[in-house]
C-alpha positions in Angstrom: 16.4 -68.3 24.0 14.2 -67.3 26.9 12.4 -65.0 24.5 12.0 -67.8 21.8 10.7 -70.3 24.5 7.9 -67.1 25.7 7.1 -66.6 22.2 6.1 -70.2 21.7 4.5 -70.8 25.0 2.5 -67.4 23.8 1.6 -69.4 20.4 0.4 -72.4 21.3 -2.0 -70.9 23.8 -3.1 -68.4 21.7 -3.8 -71.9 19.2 -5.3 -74.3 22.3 -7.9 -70.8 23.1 -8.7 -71.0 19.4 -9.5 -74.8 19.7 -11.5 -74.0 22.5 -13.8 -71.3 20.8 -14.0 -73.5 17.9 -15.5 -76.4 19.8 -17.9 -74.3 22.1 -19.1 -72.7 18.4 -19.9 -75.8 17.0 -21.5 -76.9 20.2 -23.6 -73.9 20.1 -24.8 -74.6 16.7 -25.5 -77.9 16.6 -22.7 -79.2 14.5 -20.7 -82.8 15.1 -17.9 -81.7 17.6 -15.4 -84.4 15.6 -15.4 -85.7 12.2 -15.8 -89.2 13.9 -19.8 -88.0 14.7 -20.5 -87.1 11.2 -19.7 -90.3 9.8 -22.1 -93.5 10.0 -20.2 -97.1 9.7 -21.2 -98.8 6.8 -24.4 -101.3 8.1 -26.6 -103.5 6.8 -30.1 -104.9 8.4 -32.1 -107.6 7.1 -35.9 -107.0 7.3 -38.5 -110.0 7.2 -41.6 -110.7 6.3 -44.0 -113.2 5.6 -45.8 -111.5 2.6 -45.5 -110.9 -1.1 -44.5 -108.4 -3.3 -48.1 -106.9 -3.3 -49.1 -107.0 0.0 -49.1 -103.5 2.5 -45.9 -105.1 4.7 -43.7 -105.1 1.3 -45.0 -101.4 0.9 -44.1 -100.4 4.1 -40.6 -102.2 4.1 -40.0 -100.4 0.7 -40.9 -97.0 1.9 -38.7 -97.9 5.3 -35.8 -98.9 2.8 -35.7 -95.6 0.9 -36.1 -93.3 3.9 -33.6 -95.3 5.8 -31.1 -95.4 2.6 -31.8 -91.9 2.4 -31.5 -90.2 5.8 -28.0 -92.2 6.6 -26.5 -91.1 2.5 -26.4 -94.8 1.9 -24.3 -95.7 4.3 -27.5 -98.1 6.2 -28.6 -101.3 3.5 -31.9 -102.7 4.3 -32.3 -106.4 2.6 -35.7 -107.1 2.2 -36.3 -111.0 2.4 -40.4 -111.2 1.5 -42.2 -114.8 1.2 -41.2 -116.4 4.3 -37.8 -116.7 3.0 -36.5 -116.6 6.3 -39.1 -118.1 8.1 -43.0 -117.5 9.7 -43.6 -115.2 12.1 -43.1 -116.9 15.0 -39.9 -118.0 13.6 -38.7 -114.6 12.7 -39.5 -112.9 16.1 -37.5 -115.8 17.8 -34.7 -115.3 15.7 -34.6 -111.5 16.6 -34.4 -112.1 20.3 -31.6 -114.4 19.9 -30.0 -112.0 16.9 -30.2 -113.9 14.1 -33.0 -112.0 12.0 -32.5 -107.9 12.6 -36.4 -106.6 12.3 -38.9 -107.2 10.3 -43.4 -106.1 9.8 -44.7 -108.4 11.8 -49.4 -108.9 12.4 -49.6 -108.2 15.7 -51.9 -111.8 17.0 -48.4 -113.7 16.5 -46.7 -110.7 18.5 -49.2 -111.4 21.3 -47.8 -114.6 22.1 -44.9 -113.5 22.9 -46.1 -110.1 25.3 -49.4 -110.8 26.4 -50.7 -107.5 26.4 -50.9 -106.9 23.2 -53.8 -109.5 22.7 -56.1 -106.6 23.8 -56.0 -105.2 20.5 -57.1 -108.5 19.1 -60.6 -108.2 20.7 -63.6 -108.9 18.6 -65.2 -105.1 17.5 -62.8 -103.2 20.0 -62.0 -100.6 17.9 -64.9 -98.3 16.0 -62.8 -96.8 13.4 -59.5 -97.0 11.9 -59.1 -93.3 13.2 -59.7 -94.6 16.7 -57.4 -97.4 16.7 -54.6 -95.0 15.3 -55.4 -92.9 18.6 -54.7 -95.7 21.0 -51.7 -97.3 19.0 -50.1 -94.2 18.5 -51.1 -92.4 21.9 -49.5 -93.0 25.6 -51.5 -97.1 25.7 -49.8 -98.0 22.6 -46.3 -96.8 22.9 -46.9 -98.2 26.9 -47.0 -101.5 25.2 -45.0 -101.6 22.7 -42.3 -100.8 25.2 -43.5 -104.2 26.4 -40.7 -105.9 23.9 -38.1 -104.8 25.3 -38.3 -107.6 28.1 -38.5 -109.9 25.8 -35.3 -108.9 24.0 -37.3 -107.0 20.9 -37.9 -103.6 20.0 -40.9 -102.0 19.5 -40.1 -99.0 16.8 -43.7 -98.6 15.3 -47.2 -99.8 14.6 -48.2 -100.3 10.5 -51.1 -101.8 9.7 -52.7 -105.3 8.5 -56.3 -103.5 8.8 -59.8 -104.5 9.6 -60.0 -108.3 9.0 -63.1 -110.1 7.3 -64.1 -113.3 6.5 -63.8 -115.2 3.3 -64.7 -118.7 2.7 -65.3 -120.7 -0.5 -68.6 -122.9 1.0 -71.3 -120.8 1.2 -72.3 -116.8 1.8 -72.0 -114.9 5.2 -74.5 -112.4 6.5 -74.8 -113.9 10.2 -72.7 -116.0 13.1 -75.3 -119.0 11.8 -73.9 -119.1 8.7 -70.6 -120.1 9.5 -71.6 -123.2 11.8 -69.7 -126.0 10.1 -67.2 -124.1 8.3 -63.3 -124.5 8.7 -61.5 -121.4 9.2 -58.0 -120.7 9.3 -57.0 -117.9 12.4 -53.6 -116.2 13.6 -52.0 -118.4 15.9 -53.7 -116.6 18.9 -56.2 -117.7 21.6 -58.1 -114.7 21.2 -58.9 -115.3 17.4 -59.1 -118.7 18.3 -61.7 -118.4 20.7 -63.7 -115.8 18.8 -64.3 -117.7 16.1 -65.1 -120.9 18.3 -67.8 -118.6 19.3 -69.5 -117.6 15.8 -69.9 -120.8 15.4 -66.4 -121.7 13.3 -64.6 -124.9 13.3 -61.0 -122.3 14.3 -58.2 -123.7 13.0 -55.0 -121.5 13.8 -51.9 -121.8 11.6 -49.0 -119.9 10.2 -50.1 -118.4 7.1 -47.4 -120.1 4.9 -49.7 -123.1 5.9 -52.9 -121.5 5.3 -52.4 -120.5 1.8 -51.3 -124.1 1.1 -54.3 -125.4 3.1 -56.6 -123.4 1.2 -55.3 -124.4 -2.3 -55.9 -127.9 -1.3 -59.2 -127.4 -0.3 -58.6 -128.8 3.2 -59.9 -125.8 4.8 -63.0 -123.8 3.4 -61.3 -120.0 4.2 -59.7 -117.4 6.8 -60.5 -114.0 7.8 -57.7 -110.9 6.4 -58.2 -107.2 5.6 -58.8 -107.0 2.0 -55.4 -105.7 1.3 -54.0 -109.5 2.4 -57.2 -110.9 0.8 -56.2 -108.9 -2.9 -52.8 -109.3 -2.4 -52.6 -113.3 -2.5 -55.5 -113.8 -4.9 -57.6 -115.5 -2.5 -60.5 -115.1 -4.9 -59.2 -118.3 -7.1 -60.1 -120.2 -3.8 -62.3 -118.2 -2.1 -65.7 -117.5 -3.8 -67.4 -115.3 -1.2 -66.7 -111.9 1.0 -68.2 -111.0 3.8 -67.1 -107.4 5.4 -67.2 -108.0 8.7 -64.4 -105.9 9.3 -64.4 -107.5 13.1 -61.2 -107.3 14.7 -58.7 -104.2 13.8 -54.8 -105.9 13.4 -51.8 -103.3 13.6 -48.6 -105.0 12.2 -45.4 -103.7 14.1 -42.1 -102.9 13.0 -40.1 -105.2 15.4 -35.9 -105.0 15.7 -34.0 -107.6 17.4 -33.1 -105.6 20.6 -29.0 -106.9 20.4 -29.4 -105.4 16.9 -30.3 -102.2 17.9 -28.6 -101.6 20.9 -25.7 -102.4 18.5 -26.6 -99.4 16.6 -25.0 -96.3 16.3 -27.3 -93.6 18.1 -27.3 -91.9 14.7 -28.5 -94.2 13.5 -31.2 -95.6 16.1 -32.4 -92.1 15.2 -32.8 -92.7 11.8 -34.3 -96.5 12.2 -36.9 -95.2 14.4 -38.2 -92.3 12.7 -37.8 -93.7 9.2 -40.3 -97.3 10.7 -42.3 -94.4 12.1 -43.0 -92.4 8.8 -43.1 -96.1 6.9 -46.3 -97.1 8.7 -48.0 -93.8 8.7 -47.3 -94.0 4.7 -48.5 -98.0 4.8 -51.7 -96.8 6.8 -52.7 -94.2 3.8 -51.6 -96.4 1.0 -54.0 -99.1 2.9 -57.3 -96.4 2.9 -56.1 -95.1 -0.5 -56.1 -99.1 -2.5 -59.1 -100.8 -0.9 -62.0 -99.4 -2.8 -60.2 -100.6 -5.9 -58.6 -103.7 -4.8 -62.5 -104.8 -3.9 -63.8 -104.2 -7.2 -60.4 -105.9 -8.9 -62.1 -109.0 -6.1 -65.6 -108.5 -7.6 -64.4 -108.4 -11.0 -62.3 -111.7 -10.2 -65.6 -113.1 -9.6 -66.2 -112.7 -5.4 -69.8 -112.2 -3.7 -68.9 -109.7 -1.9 -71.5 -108.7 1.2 -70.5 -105.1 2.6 -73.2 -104.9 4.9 -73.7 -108.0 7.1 -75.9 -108.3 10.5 -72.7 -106.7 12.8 -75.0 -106.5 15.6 -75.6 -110.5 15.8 -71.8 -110.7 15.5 -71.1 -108.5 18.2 -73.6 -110.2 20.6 -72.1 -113.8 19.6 -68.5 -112.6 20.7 -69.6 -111.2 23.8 -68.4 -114.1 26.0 -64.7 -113.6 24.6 -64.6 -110.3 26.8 -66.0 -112.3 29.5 -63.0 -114.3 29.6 -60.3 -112.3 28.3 -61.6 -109.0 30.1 -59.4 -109.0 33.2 -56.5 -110.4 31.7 -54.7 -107.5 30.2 -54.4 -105.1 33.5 -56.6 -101.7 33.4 -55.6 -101.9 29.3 -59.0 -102.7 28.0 -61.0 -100.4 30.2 -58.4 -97.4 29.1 -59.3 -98.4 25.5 -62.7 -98.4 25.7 -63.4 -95.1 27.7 -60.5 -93.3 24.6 -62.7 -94.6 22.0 -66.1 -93.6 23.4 
């Protein structure tokens, strides 16, 4: 019996030594130490947005959904509610932070309300070149502030893009700040924009653009100012009869998570969420470069008078008093952006 007993005792540790190398092997290279770390939980997220089918956002949640479906084999569902369906943006970055909307592409001016700092990329003809602004968002000042969210209960994961935004209005055409004196124009629900306009000259009228689109149908405001993807995408040329590039304030768009709905994430798939937002905006950024040549000849050819090459100089000079006010109001933020972009 004593031998029986040795010869067991001599089994099992030879077995629990064999565990051990197994485990220190797998550690070694990489691999899931349990079958519990290979597998993902079944989840679903709803994304928002306030946009069409058309529009860059959709694009970018689209390319998010496949990547994210892709790296997690399925097992992660992204629900795409477009239109509003679940509210503006305002709306949908309120119900993240309580947890009851999980992310969504959000236009940065409506972000800004929320964490100040971020109204320093709203500034009137900060930003040079798309190239530049990609620099600065994607660089140690951008990821600075988009860690920003995070005290307001919202994650930061990446920055897409809305564009350079221009003006369109259906009264009369636009080559200098005179030429909008008198004209309504609907702005993002920011004092920046707000104030910018005021200062060309613009009756600024800020309002969700559920609202604008609706105001603009009704003829109760003469136009707005959008990149042309936005401008294509909703057909503003059935109530907008003139185009004017002026291409004056540079709008990321973000894609924002509630922050209980990602810290309720596996780390797995954190992983996944971040990087697939991350590779979604780079791919909405070149789809954005790639469609605007044509989408402004679809505009021309849906009868717009398109001006590509108004007086930017007087613009510039008219908005000068918005970094006058706004100047000191964002930290050393605004001085690090301008000497990057020299």
């Amino acid at each position: 019996m004593r031998n029986l007993a040795r010869h067991a005792a001599s089994a099992s540790s030879s077995r629990l030594q064999q565990l051990t190398v197994s485990v220190a092997c797998a550690g070694l290279l990489g691999l899931p130490l349990t079958a519990h770390a290979e597998e993902i939980a079944p989840t679903t997220l709803r994304l928002a947005t306030v946009v069409n089918t058309e529009d860059t956002y959709h694009i970018a949640a689209e390319r998010f959904q496949q990547l994210v479906s892709e790296e997690s084999d399925g097992a992660v569902t992204i629900e795409i509610y477009p239109n509003a369906t679940l509210g503006d943006e305002r709306t949908l970055l309120e119900g993240m932070q309580i947890g009851t909307v999980d992310m969504g592409v959000i236009t940065n001016g409506p972000v800004a309300n929320f964490v100040d700092a971020f109204s320093v990329f709203e500034l009137p003809f900060l930003f040079p070149t798309a190239e530049a602004a990609y620099s600065v968002l994607d660089g140690e000042i951008g990821q600075e502030i988009l860690r920003k969210l995070e005290e307001v209960n919202l994650k930061g994961l990446a920055y897409a893009e809305r564009g350079f935004r221009n003006i369109t209005n259906s009264q009369n055409a636009i080559n200098e700040p005179a030429d909008l004196d008198g004209l309504t124009l609907r702005v993002i629900e920011n004092e920046v924009y707000v104030d910018t306009f005021r200062e060309l000259g613009a009756n600024a009228v800020p309002m969700a653009w559920t609202e604008a689109l609706t105001a603009l149908q009704q003829g109760t405001i003469d136009g707005q100012e959008n990149p042309v993807n936005a401008i294509h995408a909703f057909n503003l040329a059935e109530t907008q009869d003139y185009l004017t590039m002026t291409r004056h304030i540079y709008a990321p768009a973000l894609f924002i998570m509630s922050l209980p709905a990602w810290n309720g994430l596996q780390e797995e798939v954190q992983e996944i969420v971040l990087d697939a937002a991350q590779q979604a905006s780079a791919y909405a950024r070149e789809q954005n470069a790639v469609m605007e040549a044509e989408q402004l000849a679809e505009l021309r050819e849906a009868g717009m008078e398109i001006n590509e090459s108004p007086d930017i100089a007087a613009f510039q000079e008219a908005v000068a008093p918005v970094y006058d006010k706004y100047g000191d109001q964002f930290g050393n933020y605004l001085q690090r952006i301008q000497e990057e972009v020299k």
